[in-house]
VOGU-3710 file (C-alpha; in Angstrom, 3 decimals, decimal comma):
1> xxxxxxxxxx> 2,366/39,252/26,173  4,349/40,364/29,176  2,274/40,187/32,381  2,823/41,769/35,692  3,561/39,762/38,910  0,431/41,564/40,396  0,466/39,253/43,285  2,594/40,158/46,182  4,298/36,716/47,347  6,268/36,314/51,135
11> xxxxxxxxxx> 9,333/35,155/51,354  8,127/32,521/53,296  6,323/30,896/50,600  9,118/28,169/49,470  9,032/26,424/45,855  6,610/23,279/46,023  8,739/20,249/44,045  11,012/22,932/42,982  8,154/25,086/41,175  8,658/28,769/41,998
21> xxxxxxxxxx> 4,806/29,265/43,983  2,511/31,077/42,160  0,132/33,853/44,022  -2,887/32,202/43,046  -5,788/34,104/44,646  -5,944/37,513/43,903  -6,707/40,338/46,798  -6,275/44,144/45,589  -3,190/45,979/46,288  -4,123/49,249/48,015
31> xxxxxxxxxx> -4,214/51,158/44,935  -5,953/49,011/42,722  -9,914/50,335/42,290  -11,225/47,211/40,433  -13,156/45,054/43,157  -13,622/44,683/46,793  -12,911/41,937/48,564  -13,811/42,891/51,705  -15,412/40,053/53,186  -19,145/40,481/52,063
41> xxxxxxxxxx> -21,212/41,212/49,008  -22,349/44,988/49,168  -20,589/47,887/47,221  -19,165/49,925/50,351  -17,582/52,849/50,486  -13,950/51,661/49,041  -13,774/52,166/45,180  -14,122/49,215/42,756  -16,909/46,707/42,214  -18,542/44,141/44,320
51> xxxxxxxxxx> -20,916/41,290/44,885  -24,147/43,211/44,551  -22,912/45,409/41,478  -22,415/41,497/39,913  -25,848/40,542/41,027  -27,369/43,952/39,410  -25,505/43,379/35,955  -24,066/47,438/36,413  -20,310/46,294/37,205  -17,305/46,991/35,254
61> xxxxxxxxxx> -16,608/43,168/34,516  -16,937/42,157/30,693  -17,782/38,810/31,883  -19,968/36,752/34,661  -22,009/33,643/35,620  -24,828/35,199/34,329  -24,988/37,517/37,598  -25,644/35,314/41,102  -25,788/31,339/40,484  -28,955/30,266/42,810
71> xxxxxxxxxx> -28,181/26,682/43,619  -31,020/25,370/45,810  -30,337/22,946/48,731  -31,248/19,206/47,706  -30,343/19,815/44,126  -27,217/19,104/41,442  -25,156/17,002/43,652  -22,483/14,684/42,567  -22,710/11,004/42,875  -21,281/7,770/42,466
81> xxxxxxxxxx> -17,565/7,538/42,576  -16,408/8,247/39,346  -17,254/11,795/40,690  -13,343/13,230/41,659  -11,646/15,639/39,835  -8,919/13,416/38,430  -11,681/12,075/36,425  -13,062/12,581/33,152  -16,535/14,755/33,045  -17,973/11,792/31,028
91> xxxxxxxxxx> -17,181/9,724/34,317  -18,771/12,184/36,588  -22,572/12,038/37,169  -25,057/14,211/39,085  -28,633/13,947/40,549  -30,519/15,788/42,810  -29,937/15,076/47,040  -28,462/15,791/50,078  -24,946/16,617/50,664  -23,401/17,307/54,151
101> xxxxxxxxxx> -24,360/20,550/55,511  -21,163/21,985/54,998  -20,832/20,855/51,967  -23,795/22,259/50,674  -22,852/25,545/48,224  -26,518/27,672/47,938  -25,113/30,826/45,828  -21,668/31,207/43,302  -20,834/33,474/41,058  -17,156/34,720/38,930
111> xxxxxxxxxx> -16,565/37,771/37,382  -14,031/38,364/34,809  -12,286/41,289/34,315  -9,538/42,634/31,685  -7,448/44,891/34,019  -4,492/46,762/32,666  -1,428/47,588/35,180  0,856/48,671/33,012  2,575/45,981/31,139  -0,748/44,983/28,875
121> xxxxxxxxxx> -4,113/43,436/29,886  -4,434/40,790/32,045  -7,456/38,835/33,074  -8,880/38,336/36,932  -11,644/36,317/37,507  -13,130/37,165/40,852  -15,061/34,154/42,489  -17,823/34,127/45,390  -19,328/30,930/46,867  -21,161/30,235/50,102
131> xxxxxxxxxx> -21,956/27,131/51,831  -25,582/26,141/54,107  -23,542/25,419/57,358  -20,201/26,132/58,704  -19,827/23,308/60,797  -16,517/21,814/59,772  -13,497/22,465/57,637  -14,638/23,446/53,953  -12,914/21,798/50,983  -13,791/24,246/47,805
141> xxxxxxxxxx> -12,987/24,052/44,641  -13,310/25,558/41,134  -13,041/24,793/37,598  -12,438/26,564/34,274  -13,464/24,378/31,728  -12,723/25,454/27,852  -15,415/23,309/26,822  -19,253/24,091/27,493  -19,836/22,008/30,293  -23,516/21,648/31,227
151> xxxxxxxxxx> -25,734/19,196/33,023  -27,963/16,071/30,823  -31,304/15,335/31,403  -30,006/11,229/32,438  -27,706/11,998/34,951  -24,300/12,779/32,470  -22,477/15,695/32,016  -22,027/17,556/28,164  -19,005/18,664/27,419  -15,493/16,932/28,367
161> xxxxxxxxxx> -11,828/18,299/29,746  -9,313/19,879/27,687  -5,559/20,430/27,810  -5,482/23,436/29,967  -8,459/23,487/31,886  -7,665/24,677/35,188  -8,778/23,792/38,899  -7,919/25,366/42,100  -8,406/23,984/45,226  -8,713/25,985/48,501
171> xxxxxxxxxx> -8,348/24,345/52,057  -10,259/26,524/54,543  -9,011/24,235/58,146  -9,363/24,984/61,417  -12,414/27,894/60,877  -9,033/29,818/59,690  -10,324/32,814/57,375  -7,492/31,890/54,822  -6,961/29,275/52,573  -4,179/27,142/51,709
181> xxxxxxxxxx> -4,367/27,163/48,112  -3,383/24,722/44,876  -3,673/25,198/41,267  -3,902/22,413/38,911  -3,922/22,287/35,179  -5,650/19,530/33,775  -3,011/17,187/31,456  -3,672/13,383/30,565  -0,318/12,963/30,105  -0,015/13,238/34,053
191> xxxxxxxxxx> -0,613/9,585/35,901  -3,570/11,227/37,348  -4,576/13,481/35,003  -3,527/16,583/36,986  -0,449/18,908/36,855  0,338/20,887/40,022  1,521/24,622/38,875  1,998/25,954/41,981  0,606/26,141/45,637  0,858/27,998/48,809
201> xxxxxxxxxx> -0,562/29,389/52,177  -2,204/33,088/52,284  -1,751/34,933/55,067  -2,483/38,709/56,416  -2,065/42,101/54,614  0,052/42,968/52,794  0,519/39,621/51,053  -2,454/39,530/49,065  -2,192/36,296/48,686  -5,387/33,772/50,026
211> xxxxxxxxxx> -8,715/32,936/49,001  -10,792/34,615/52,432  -14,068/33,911/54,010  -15,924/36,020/55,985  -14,683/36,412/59,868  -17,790/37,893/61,181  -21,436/37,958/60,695  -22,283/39,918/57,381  -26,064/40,117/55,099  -26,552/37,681/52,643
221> xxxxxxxxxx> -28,678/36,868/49,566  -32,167/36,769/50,013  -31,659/33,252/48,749  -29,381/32,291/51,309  -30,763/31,600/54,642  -27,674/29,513/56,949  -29,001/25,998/58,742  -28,464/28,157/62,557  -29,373/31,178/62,296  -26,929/33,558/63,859
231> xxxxxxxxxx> -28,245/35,636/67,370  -29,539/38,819/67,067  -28,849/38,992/63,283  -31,499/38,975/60,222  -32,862/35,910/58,907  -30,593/36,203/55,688  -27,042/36,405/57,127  -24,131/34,787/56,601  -22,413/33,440/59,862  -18,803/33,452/60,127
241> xxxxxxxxxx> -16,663/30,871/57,462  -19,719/30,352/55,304  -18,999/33,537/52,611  -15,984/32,861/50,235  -14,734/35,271/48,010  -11,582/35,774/45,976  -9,586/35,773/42,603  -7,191/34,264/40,634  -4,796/35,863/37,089  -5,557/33,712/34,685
251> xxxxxxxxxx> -2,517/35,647/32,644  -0,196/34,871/35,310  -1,376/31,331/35,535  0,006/31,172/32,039  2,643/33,025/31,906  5,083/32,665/28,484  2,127/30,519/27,098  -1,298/30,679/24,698  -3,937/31,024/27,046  -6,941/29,157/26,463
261> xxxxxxxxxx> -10,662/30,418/25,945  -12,975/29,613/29,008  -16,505/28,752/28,507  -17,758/27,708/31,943  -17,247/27,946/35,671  -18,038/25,231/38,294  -17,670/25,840/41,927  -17,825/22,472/44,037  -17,098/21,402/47,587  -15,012/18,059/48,260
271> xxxxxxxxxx> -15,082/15,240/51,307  -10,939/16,203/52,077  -7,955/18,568/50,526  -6,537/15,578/48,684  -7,025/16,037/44,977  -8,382/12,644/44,598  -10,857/13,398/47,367  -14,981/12,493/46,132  -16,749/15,507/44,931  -20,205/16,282/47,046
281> xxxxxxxxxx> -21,870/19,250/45,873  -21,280/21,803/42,946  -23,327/25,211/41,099  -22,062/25,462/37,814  -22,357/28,719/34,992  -21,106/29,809/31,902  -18,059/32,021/31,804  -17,315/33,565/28,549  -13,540/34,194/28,728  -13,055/35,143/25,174
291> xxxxxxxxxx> -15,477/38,171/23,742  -15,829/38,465/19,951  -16,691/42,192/18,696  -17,991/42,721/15,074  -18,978/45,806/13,007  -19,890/46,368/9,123  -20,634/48,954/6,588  -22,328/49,260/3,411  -20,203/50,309/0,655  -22,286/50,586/-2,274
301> xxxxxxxxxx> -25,665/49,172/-3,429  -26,526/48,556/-7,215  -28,949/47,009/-9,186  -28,223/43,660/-10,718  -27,583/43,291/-14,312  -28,846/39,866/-14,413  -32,192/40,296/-13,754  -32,542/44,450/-13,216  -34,765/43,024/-10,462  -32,695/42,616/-7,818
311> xxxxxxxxxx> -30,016/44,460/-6,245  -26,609/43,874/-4,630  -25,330/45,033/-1,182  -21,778/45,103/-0,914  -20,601/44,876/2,427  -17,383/45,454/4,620  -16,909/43,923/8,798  -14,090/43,437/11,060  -14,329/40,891/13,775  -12,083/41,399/16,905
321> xxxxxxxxxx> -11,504/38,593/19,514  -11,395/41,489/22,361  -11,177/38,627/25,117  -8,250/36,193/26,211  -7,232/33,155/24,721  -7,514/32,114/21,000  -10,871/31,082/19,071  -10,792/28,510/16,743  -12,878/29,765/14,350  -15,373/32,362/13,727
331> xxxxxxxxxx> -18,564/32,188/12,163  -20,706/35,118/10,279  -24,440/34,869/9,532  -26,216/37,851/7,833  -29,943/38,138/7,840  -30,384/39,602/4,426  -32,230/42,679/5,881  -35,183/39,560/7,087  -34,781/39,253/10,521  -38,264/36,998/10,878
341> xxxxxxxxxx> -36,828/34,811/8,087  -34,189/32,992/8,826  -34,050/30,501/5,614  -32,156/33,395/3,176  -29,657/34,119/6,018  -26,230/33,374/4,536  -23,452/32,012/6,608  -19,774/31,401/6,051  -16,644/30,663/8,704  -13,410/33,125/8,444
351> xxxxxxxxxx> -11,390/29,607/7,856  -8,736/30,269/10,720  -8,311/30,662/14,151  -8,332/34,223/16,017  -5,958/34,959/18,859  -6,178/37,222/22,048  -6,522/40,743/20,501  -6,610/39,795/16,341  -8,877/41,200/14,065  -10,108/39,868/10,556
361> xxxxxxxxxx> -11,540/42,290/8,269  -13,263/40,312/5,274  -15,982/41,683/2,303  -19,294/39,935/1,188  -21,820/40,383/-1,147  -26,100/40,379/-0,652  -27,541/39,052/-3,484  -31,151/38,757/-5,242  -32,646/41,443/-2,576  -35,292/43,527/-3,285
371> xxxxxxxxxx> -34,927/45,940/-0,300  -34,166/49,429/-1,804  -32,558/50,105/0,980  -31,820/46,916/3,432  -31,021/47,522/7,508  -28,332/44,409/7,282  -27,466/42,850/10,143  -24,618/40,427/10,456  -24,244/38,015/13,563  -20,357/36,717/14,729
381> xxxxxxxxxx> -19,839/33,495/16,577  -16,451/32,576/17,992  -15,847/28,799/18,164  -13,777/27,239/21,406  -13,186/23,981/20,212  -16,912/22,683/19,287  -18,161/25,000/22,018  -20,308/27,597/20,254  -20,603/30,812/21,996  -23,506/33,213/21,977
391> xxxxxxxxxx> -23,638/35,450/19,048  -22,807/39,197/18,861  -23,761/41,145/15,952  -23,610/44,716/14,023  -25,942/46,662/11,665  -26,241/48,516/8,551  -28,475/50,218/6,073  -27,176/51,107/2,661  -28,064/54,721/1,144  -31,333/53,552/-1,268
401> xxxxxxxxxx> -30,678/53,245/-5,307  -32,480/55,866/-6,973  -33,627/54,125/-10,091  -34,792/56,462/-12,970  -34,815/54,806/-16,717  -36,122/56,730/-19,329  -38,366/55,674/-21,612  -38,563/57,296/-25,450  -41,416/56,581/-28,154  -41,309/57,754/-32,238
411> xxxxxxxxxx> -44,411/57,734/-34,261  -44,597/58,433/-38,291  -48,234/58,227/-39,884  -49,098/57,562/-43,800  -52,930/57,528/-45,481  -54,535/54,815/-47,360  -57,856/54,797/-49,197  -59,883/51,470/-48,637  -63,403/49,971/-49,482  -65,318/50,109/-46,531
421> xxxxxxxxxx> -68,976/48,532/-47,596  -70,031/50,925/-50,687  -67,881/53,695/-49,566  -63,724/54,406/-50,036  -62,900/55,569/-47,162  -59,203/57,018/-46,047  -57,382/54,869/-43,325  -54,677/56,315/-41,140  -51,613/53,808/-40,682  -48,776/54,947/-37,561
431> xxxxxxxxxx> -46,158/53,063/-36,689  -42,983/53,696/-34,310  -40,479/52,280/-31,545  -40,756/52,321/-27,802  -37,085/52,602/-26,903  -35,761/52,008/-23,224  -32,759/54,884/-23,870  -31,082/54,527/-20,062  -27,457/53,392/-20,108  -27,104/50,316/-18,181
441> xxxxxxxxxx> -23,276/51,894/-17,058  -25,709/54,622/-15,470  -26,495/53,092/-11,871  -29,650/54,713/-11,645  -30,915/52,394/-15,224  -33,565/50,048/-15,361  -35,001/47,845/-17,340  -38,999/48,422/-18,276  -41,338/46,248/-17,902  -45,031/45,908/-19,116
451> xxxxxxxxxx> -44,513/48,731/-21,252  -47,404/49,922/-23,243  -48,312/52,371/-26,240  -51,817/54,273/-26,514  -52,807/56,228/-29,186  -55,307/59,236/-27,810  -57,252/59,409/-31,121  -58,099/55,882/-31,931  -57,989/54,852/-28,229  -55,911/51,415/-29,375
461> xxxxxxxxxx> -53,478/50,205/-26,660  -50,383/47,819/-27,554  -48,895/45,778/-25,799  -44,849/44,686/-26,117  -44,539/41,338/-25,295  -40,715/41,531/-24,214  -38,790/43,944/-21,392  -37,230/46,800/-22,637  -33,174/46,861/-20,860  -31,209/49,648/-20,895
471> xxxxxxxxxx> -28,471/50,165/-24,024  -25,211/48,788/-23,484  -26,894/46,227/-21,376  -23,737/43,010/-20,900  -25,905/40,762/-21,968  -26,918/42,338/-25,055  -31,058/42,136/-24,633  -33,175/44,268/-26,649  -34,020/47,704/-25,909  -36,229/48,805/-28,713
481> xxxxxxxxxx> -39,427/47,346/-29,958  -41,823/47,934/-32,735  -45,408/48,735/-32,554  -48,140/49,390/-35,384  -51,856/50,464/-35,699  -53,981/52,185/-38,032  -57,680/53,548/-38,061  -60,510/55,181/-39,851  -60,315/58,955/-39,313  -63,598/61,085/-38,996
491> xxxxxxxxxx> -63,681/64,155/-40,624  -62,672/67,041/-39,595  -64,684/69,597/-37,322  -64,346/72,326/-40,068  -63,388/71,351/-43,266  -60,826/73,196/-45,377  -61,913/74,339/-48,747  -59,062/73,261/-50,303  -58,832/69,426/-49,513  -54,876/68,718/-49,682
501> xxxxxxxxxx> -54,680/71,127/-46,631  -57,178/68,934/-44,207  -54,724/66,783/-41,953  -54,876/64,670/-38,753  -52,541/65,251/-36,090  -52,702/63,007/-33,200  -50,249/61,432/-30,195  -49,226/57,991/-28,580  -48,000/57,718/-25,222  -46,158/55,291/-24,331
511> xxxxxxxxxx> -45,551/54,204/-20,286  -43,143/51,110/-18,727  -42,556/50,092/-15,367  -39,667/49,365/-13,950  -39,256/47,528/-10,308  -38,379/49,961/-7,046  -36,701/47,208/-5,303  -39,021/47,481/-2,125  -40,287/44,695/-2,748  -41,064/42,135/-5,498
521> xxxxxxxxxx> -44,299/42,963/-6,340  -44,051/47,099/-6,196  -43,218/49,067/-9,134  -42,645/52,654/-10,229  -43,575/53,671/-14,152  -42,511/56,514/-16,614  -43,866/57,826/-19,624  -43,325/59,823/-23,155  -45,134/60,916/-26,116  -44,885/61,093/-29,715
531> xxxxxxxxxx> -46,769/63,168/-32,337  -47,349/62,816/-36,236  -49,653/64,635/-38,185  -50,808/63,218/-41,695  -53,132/64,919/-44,574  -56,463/63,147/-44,927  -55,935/63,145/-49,062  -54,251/60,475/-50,397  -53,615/62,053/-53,147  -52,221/65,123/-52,335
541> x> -49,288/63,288/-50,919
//
């Protein structure tokens, strides 16, 4: 990707250890409408986003700390002195104290933003910190860790550094307003763990070039109240040097290279400028850097011809890392249409890693459901390393199967005479099939279930023992059974004279269920009839 100088540099900044300097902080040229940095945290009257709109979660950026970071004097401080940024995190540890008053931050926050200048996107991240007293020079600092890096319970730190995290240090001396500024990339291969990339000294408009603090009076949080309060101002205002705000490009910092994914943000203050110097106080927040997008569609639901129980959703997604920097994996979970029930969610990984901007379109299949029709919803989950970031996730429903088998049912009749006690009586004998007659290549077949024939005249009901599937079902399973039953006819209502034309006409109806895929237990049922008629002489047949 090509990215835009967007920094203005002065010719007065000279190469540091022959490194061309890099315009690390980021202040808007006059056209650009993206963010204010202006000195102080409400949205004024110049176009673009600031403090407040962060606090209020309605700004423009597609990533923050979560809105304002509250960090409360007394707590998450570092100590011992394995606490310096040349360390590992598993060397640093925190607890809750006091810091100097100028080195105590109360409120942080970043905001990251995918701004497009012309040549492509490129991503600014926006930072604000304050600090409880502005007695003294204030060493700040900032780190973008790839890794989720988040506080233990014993006094540790999760997470660890990896290749490419990057720190900047700013140098606020002298109650100057501007910073001298230093970006570091974190490399073990360097004697003390840090790589300078470039430094230099901001200065006035139009250089755009300097983290700034705020030269005058201006409000403040509601959580922020300063250790002097300043004369003839509001309890909650910020006296001069104690509000920090400004940005870096992240694309620019990596120029001609694969830019990481970020995961979290911590702002600290130091005891001098030297990059070994003992960290004192810090706020610390996630900062999402990468953003995974994911959406799906049903392409077809049909019943299973397994179990003609069940049916199968067939689904299509695309998963787009719309963020910077690569994710090592992503991870999809679908809830099976169950969202209270997470033990049938099935999961699976895409098997490769997603860069800035890819996409990776893949198909599944829901099985063994019995939601006629399912609202699927499938969850992604980009991977940074081992850091797991929050899900996103898409829905579906599938147009509903419209199951319809038909059921068919024969009867033939024939007479008998028998010895009933001291009389011959005549016995009517029917038999017939019960026939499931749907095609299983038809998607709207069924198999039938407790299907059941009833003759109206003798009242008998049988039962077939097995399920009825559809013809041409793979598996070859029945779709036909037999039934039989006989009884003793009365005679008739009115009698013929001639006894070869008396006859007994009568019907069976035969029903079957089949399953409507609701649920497991509901069911639908269909129905047909069959007639025979037989002469009540035997021997007029």
């Amino acid at each position: 990707m090509k990215v835009k100088k967007i920094f203005y540099s002065m010719a007065a900044l000279a190469a540091v250890c022959g490194m061309t300097p890099l315009q690390a902080w980021y202040l808007p040229s006059p056209g650009d409408t993206h963010f204010e940095l202006d000195g102080n945290i409400a949205n004024g009257a110049a176009p673009g986003d600031d403090w407040s709109d962060i606090k209020d979660g309605n700004s423009s950026a597609f990533s923050t700390t979560d809105g304002i970071v509250y960090d409360p004097q007394g707590t998450s401080i570092f100590t011992q002195g394995g606490s310096k940024d040349v360390r590992p995190v598993s060397a640093w540890r925190h607890t809750s104290g006091s810091v100097p008053d100028k080195n105590e931050i109360l409120n942080m926050a970043a905001a990251a933003y995918n701004i497009d200048i012309g040549d492509g996107p490129e991503l600014i991240v926006y930072l604000h910190g304050d600090r409880y007293s502005n007695d003294g020079d204030a060493q700040m600092g900032v780190w973008f860790f790839q890794e989720h890096v988040s506080m233990n319970n014993d006094g540790t730190f999760s997470g660890e550094h990896r290749l490419g995290d990057i720190l900047m240090l700013a140098e606020f001396v002298n109650g100057g307003a501007n910073a001298h500024v230093k970006i570091y990339e974190w490399d073990p291969s360097e004697p003390k763990n840090l790589r300078l990339k470039a430094e230099g000294v901001g200065g006035a408009a139009p250089n755009y070039y300097y983290a700034t603090s705020n030269a005058s009076p201006t409000p403040a949080w509601t959580t922020y109240t300063p250790k002097s309060l300043v004369d003839g101002y509001p309890e909650h205002t910020y006296p001069e040097n104690s509000f920090f705000e400004g940005g870096i490009n992240l694309s620019w910092v990596f120029q001609g290279e694969q830019m990481p994914c970020f995961s979290s943000f911590l702002m600290e203050t130091r005891s001098s400028h030297k990059y070994d110097a003992q960290l004192k106080d810090f706020a610390l927040g996630d900062l999402n850097t990468c953003k995974l997008e994911v959406s799906k569609e049903c392409l077809s639901s049909t019943l299973s011809r397994v179990d003609y129980d069940t049916l199968d959703h067939n689904y299509t997604y695309t998963v787009e890392n719309k963020g910077f920097g690569a994710l090592t994996d992503v991870k999809l979970i679908d809830d099976q249409g169950t969202p209270a029930d997470d033990t049938d969610d099935i999961s699976w990984f895409i098997g490769q890693p997603l860069s800035s901007g890819g996409t990776y379109e893949g198909n599944y299949t829901v099985t063994d459901s019995y939601l006629n029709p399912p609202e699927n919803t499938i969850y992604a989950i980009g991977y940074i390393g081992t850091y797991e970031m929050a899900p996103v996730h898409a829905s579906d429903t599938c147009a509903p199967v419209q199951l319809s088998p038909t059921i068919d049912v024969t009867k033939d009749c024939n007479q008998t005479l028998e010895s009933v006690g001291s009389v011959t009586a005549v016995k009517l004998n029917y038999s017939g099939q019960v026939c499931n007659i749907s095609d299983a290549n038809d998607a709207n077949a069924s198999k039938l279930v407790n299907v059941e024939v009833t003759d109206d005249q003798s009242g008998l009901t049988h039962y077939i023992e097995e399920d009825l599937y559809p013809l041409n079902d793979p598996q070859g399973r029945p779709n036909c059974a037999p039934y039989t039953g006989s009884y003793y006819p009365s005679a008739p209502a009115v009698a013929s004279g001639n006894p070869c034309a008396n006859s007994y006409s009568d019907t069976v109806t035969a029903t079957g269920e089949y399953k409507v895929a609701k649920d497991s237990n509901e069911t639908n049922s269909t129905s047909d009839t069959g007639s025979a008629t037989c002469g009540l002489c035997v021997d007029c047949n």
